[in-house]
Structure formats: C-alpha cells, structure tokens
N, C-alpha and C positions, 0 to 999 in steps of 0.2 A: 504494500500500500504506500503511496506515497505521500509524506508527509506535506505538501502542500497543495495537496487537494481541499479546494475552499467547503466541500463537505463532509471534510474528515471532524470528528467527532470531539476529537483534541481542542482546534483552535475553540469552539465551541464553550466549551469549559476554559479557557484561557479566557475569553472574553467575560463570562460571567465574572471570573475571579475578579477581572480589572475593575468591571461594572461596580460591584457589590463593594471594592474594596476602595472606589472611590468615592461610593455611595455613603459609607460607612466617613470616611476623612471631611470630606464636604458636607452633607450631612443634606438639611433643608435645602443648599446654594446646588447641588446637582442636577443636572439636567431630569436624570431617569427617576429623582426620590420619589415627585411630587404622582407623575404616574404609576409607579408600583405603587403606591398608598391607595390610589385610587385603585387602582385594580386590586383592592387588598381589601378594601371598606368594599366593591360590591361584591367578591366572593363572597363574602362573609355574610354581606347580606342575602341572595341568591340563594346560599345555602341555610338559613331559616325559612325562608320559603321551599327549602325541598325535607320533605319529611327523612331518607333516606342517608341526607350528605349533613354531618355536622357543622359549626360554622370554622372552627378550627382548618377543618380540611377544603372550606371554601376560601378561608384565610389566603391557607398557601399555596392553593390552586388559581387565585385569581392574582397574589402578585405574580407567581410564575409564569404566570402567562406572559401577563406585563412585561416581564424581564423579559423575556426570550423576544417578544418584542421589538424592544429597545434594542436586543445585542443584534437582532438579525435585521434592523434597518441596511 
C-alpha cells in the first residue's frame, strides 16, 4: 500500500490528531470548536428523541461526524 495514497486511513487519523489537538490549545478561537459543539448539542438532542440511542452516544456520534467533516473539507 502506498503510503501517500490520499485514502489511506493513516493520514486520516493524522488529521484528526492535529484537529482535536488544536482544538484543544485554541480552544473557543478555533475554527472547527464552534461546529463540533454544535454537532455535539444536536446529537445529543436527536438522541432523546430516539427511544433506542442514549444521548451520551448521540453526544459523540454527532460531534464525530462534525469532525470528520471538518478534516475531510
């Protein structure tokens, strides 16, 4: 496999790292914060409207989304 294949799975995970770790230093002033919260508040809510999904796992299925989002502009 060659490692600079842009769907290699790697850079992937290099990206989030940088994302999350700028997200984290910057905090508020980051570009991606203000959007993962939001896609963090509607999982969360999404999943009180579904009887099945708790909102914990709405939580971090709708900022992840968001992230992946963000990285894969």
């Amino acid at each position: 496999m060659n490692n600079s294949d842009p769907d290699n799975g790697q850079d992937w995970v290099e990206d989030a790292r940088n994302e999350l770790s700028g997200m984290l230093k910057e905090g508020m002033e980051h570009p991606s914060t203000k959007p993962v919260l939001t896609g963090a508040a509607v999982g969360a809510v999404g999943a009180m409207l579904l009887p099945v999904i708790t909102w914990p796992v709405g939580l971090a299925a709708g900022a992840g989304y968001m992230l992946y989002r963000r990285i894969k502009r």
